[in-house]
DORO-994425 format. One record per residue (C-alpha): x, y, z. Coordinates in Angstrom, 1 decimal. Example, Ala and Ser with C-alpha at 12.3 -4.5 7.8 and 13.67 -1.06 7.14 Angstrom:
12.3  -4.5  7.8
13.7  -1.1  7.1
***
This chain:
63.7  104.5  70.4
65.3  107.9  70.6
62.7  110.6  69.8
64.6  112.2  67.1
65.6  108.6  65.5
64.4  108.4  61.9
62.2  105.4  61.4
64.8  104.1  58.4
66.9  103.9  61.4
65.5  102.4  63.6
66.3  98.6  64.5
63.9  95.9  65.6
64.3  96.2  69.3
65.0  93.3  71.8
64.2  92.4  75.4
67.3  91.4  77.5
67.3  88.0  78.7
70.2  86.1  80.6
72.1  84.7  78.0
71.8  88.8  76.2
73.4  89.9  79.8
76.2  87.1  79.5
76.6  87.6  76.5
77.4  91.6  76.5
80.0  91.0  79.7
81.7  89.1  77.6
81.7  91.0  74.5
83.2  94.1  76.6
86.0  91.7  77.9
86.6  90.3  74.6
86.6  94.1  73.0
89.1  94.7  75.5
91.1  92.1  74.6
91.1  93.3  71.0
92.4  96.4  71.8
95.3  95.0  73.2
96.3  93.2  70.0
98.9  94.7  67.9
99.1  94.5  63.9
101.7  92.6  63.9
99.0  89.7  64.6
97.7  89.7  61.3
93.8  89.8  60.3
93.7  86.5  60.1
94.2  86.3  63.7
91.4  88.5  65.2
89.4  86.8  62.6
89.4  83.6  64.3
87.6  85.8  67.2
84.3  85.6  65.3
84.4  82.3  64.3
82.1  80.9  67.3
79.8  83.4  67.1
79.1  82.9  63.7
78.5  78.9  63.5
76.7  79.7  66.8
74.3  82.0  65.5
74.9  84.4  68.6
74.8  87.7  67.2
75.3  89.6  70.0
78.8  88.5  70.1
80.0  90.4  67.1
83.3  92.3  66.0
84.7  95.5  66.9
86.1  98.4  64.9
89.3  96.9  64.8
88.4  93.5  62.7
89.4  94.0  59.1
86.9  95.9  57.3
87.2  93.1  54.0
85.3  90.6  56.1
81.7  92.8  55.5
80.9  93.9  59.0
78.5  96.9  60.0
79.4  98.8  63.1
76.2  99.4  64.6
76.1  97.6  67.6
74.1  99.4  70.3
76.0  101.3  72.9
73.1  101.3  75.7
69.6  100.4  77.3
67.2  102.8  77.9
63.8  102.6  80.1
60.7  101.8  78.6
56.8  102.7  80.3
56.7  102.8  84.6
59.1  100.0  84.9
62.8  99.7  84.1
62.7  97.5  80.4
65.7  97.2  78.9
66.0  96.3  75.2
68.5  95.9  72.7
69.2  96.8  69.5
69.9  93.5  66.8
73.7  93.4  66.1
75.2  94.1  62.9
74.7  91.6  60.0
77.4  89.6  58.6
76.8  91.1  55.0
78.5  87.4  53.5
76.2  85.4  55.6
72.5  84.1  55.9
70.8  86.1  58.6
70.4  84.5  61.7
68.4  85.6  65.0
69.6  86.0  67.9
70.7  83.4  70.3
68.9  80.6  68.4
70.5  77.6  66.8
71.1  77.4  63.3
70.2  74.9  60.8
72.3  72.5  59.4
72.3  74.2  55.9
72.9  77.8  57.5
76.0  76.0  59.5
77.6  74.5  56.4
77.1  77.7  53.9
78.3  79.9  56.7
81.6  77.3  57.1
82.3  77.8  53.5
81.9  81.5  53.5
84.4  81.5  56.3
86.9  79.1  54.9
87.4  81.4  52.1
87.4  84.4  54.2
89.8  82.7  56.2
91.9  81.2  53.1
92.0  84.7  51.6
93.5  86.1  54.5
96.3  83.8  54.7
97.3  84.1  51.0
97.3  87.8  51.6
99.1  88.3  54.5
101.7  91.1  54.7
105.2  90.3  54.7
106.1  90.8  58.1
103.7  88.1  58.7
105.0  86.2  56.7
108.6  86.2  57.7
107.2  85.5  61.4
105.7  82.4  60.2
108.5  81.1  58.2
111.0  81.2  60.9
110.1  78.3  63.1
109.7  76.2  59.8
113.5  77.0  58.8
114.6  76.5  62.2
113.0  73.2  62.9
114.2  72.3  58.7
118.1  72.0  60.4
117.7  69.1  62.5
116.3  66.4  60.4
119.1  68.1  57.9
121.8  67.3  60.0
120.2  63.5  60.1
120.6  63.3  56.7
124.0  64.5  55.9
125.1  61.6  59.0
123.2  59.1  57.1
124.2  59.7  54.0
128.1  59.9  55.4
127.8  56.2  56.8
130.8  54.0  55.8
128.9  51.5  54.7
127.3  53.8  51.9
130.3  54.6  50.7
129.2  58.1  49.4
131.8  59.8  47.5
133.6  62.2  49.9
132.7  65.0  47.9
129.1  64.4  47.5
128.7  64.6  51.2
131.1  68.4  51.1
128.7  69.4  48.8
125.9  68.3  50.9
127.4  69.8  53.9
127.9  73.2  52.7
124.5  74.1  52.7
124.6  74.4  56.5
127.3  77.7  55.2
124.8  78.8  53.0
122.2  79.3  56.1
124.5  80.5  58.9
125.7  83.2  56.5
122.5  83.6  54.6
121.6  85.3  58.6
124.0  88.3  58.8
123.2  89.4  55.7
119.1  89.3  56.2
119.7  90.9  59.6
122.2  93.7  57.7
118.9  94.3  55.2
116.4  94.6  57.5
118.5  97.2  59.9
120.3  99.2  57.1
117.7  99.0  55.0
114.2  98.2  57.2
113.5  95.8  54.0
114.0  91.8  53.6
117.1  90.2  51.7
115.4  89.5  49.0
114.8  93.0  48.1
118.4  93.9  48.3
119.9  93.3  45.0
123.9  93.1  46.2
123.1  91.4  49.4
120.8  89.2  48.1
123.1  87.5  44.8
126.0  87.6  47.7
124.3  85.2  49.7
122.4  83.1  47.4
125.8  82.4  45.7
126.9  80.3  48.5
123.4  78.1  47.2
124.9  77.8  43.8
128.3  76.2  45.1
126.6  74.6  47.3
124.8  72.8  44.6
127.9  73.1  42.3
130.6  71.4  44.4
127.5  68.3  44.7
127.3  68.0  41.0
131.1  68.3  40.1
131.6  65.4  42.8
128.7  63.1  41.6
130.1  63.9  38.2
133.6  62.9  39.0
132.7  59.7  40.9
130.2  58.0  38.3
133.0  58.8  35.5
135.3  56.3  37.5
132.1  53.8  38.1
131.2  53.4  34.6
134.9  53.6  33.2
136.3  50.7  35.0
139.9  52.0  33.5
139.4  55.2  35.7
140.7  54.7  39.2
138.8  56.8  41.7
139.2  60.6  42.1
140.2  62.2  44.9
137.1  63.6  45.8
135.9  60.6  46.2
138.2  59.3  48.1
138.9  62.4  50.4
136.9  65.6  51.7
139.7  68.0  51.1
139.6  68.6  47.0
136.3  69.6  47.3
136.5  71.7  50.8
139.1  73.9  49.1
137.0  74.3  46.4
134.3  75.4  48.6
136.6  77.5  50.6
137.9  79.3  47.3
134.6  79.6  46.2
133.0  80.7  49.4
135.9  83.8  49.4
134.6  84.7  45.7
131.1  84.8  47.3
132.1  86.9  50.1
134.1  89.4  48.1
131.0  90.2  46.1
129.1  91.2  49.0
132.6  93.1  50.6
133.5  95.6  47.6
130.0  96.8  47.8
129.6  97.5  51.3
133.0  99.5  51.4
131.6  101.9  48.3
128.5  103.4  50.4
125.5  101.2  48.3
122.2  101.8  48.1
119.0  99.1  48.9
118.7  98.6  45.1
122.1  98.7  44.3
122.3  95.3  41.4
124.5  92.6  42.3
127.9  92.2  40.9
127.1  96.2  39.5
124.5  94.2  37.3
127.3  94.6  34.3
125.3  91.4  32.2
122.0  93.8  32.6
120.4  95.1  29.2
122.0  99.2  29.1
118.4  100.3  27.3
114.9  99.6  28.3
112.5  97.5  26.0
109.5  100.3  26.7
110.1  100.9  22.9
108.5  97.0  22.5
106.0  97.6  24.4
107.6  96.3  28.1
106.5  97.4  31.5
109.0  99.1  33.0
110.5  96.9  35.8
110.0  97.6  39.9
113.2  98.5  41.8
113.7  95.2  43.6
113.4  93.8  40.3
116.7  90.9  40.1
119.8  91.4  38.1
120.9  89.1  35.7
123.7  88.1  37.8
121.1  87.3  40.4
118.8  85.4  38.3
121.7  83.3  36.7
121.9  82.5  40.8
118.9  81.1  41.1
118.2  79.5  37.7
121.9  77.9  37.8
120.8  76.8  41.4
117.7  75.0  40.4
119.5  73.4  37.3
122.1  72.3  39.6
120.3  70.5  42.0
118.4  69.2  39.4
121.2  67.7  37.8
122.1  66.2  41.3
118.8  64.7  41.2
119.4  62.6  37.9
123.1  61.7  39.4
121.0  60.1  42.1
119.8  58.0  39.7
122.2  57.3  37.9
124.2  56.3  41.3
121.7  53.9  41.7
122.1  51.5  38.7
126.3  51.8  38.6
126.4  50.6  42.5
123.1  48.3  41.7
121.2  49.7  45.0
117.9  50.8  44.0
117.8  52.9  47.1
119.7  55.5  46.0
116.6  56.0  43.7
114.7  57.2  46.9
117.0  60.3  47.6
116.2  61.7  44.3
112.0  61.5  45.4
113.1  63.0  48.9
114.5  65.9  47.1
111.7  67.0  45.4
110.5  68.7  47.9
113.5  70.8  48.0
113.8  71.7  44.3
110.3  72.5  44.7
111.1  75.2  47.4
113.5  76.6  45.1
110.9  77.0  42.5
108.8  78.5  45.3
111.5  81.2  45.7
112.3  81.6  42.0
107.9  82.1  41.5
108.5  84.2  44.5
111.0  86.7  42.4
109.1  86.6  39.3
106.4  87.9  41.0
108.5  90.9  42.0
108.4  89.4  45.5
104.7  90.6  46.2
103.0  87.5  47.6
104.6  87.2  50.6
102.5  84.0  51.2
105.5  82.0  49.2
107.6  82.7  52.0
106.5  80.4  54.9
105.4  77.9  52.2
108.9  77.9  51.1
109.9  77.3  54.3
107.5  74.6  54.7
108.3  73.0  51.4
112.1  72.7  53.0
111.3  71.1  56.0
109.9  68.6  54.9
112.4  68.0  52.0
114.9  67.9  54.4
112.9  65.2  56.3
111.9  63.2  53.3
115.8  63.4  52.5
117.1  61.9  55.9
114.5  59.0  55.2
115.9  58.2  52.3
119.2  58.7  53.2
118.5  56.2  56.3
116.9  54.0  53.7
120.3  53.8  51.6
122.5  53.6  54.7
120.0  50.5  56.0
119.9  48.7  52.8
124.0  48.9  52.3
124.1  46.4  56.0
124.8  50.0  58.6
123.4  49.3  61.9
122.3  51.8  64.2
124.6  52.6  67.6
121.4  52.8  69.5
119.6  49.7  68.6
118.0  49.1  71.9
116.4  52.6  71.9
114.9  52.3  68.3
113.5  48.4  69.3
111.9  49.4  72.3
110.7  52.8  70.8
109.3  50.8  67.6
110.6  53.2  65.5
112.6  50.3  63.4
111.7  46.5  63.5
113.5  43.9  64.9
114.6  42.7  61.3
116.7  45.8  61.0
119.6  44.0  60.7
119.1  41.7  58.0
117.7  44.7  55.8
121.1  45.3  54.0
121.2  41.4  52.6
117.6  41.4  51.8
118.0  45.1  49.2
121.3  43.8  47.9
119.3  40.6  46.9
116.5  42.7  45.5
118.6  45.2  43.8
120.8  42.0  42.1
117.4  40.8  40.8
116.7  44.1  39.1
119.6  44.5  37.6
119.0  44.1  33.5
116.2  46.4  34.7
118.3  49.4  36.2
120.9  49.3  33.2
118.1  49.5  30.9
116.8  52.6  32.7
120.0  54.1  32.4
120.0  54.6  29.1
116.5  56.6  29.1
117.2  59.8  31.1
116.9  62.8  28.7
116.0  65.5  30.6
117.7  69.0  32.5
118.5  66.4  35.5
121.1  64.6  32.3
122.9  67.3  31.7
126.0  65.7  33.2
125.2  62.7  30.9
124.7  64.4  27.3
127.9  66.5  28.1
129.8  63.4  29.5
132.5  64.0  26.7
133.5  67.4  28.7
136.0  68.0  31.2
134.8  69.6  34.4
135.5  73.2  33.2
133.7  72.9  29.8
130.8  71.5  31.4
130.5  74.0  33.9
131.0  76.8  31.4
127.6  75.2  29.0
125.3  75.4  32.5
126.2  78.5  33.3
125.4  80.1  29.4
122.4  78.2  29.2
121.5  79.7  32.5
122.2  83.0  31.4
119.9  82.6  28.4
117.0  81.5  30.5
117.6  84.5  33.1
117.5  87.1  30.2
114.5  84.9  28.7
112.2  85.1  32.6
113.8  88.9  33.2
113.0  90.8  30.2
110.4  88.3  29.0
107.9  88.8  32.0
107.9  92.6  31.4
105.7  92.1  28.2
103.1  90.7  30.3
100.8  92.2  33.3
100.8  88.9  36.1
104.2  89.5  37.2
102.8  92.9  38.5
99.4  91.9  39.7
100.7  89.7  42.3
97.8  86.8  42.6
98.4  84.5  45.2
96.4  81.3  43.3
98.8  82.3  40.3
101.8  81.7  42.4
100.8  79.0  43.6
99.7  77.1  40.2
103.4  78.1  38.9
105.0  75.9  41.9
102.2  73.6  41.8
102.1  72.2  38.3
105.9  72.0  37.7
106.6  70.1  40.5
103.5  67.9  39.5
105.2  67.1  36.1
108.5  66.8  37.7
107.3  64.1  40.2
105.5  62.3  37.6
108.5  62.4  34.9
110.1  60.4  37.7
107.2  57.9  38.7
107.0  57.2  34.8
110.6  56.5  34.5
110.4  54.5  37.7
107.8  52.4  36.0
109.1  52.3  32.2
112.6  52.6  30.7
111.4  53.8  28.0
109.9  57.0  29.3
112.4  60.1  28.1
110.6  62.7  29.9
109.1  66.8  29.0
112.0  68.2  29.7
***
């Protein structure tokens, strides 16, 4: 030890062996490694480095500075050797103890019970790093998830458009314009981030601009369901146009879609500011509640305008959802039933988002899990979809490809008689069901006796109730504004839960009405 070392500071010293050598030449080529990492990486990435030495119990390999601080390391890895007595003896000083973990000497095996507490300790280390990663992160993770979400939604908007299915024309415009929705969600994200060097979502304007192509997205699809079950269960209706053609509904889309676009327009031309509220957030409360005892809100908090966006959105598609149904009993294919369980993964990712706002978008965790959430709602829905188009008699073009890659049996073909002979048997059973759907997804049902304008004006002012109720109402509490990950998570969790089970039940007995 160093003559002037106090003895509190010293260190039990080691001899070097081979494996100490070996093992130093590679911690300076790993340390060089981690210099070269940029934080754009993430913790969560550099902790992975430590992850063999600590289930190894090889302490010499231990982290630099540069490994996040949170993880519990000490810094006091020796920096040389140093001759001992008449001959060159090189020793070593122990490395720095993983404060979270049992101790462990060097270079020798640890027990079984060692291994598994130190996996647990790391799993949460690891887990916590994930839910807490920064937004930039975030975004980078998210991206291959949406990209990789278009494909199998393109597969379900051609099997849901099958001739044999017999999908209302307009159903499948609604459908479609989602794909507008994303390529113009793009320019707008990329305006944010250089104009503003912040995401869309916390740009007020550009934000309720593009998410309003969502909302008629979901719109035109329940206007179009609406229209076409009318006909079915009114045998003196004949068939609306928008069932019968695509062009009704793509002019609708194409007015509405110029609405959208104006919104974000007028705004741009007047010089606006990040925060500047959508639509000039006129429905926004002129007075603060501080005098109630509120919170004051953040600046990226959502206008009203924007929240009756997002609320109207998940309502919609909701409502889509129980149309499904409904679809399935007046055309007595069961089928149809499955689309509504492959979009639940969807509605859940709008929940995701809406959580994601509530939480005055500070867990940017909900982002990639959003975009996880719909890829794989856009995968379950092209199953079902393919289930539908299989069990109305469509055969696939490629037949030979699918046999020989086993990814459909040889009795493809005869699947369309044998779900027409199973939905004919379950007939008294489907028109029984229909009578028993009383939830948000009925909402085209209990207001059957509107017209299409009527209707549309009762969604949008019970929308506008709940916006003002989750706006103003969150301010009165504090976990909108401490932003805990496990929090977010349980308030996309458990509704979906309930939602998925409200179906199963109703699957299982007529009689089941539902929470809500």
């Amino acid at each position: 030890q160093k003559p002037d070392q106090k003895p509190e500071d010293q260190i039990s010293n080691r001899p070097w062996t081979r494996d100490s050598i070996v093992s130093v030449l590679l911690l300076t080529k790993i340390r060089s490694i981690e210099k070269s990492l940029t934080i754009k990486m993430g913790e969560s990435i550099k902790t992975i480095m430590v992850i063999t030495a600590i289930l190894t119990g090889c302490q010499a390999f231990q982290p630099s500075p540069l490994l996040p601080s949170r993880l519990g390391f000490a810094n006091n890895f020796p920096k040389k050797a140093i001759r001992s007595g008449s001959s060159p003896t090189f020793v070593v000083q122990k490395a720095s103890t993983y404060h979270n973990l049992a101790p462990i000497d060097s270079f020798s095996p640890p027990s079984l019970d060692t291994l598994i507490m130190n996996t647990q300790t790391l799993s949460m280390t690891i887990g916590d790093s994930f839910l807490n990663i920064d937004t930039q992160t975030a975004e980078a993770i998210a991206g291959p998830f949406f990209g990789a979400s278009l494909f199998p939604y393109l597969a379900f908007l051609y099997f849901l458009n099958v001739e044999e299915n017999q999908t209302p024309k307009g159903v499948t415009v609604g459908f479609a314009t989602c794909l507008l929705f994303v390529f113009l969600t793009i320019p707008a994200a990329i305006a944010a981030k250089l104009v503003y060097g912040v995401s869309l979502a916390d740009s007020d304007w550009l934000h309720g601009s593009a998410e309003s192509l969502l909302t008629v997205t979901n719109l035109v699809t329940v206007v179009a369901f609406r229209q076409a079950l009318s006909a079915k269960e009114n045998e003196e209706l004949s068939a609306p146009q928008s069932a019968l053609s695509y062009a009704p509904m793509t002019w609708l889309v194409a007015g509405l879609t110029t609405l959208a676009a104006a919104t974000a327009l007028v705004p741009a031309l007047n010089n606006p500011e990040v925060h500047t509220l959508y639509l000039g957030g006129f429905m926004d409360l002129p007075f603060t509640l501080d005098f109630l005892g509120a919170n004051p809100e953040p600046e990226n908090a959502l206008s009203i305008p924007c929240w009756i966006i997002h609320v109207s959105s998940l309502v919609e598609f909701l409502v889509a959802m129980g149309f499904c149904w409904r679809w399935a009993d007046v055309v007595k294919n069961p089928t149809w039933k499955g689309l509504t369980w492959g979009l639940l993964p969807l509605h859940s990712s709008g929940i995701t988002a809406c959580t994601y706002h509530l939480f005055y978008n500070q867990i940017p965790v909900l982002v990639p899990f959003q975009a996880f959430l719909t890829c794989v709602g856009n995968t379950t829905a092209a199953y079902a979809a393919w289930r539908i188009a299989r069990s109305n008699g469509w055969v696939s073009p490629w037949p030979n490809f699918l046999l020989t890659s086993g990814l459909i049996g040889s009795d493809a073909a005869d699947a369309g008689a044998a779900q027409m002979s199973q939905s004919q048997k379950r007939k008294q059973q489907l028109q029984a069901e229909s009578d028993s759907l009383l939830g948000f997804e009925d909402l085209g049902d209990a207001l059957t006796g509107d017209n299409d304008y009527t209707f549309l004006v009762k969604l949008f002012a019970g929308c506008a109730v709940a916006s003002y109720v989750i706006k103003y109402g969150e301010t009165f509490f504090t976990f909108p504004y401490e932003a805990n990950a496990y929090l977010g998570l349980s308030t996309i969790v458990i509704p979906s839960a309930l939602n998925a089970f409200k179906w199963y039940k109703r699957s299982q007995d007529p009689s089941f009405e539902g929470w809500f």
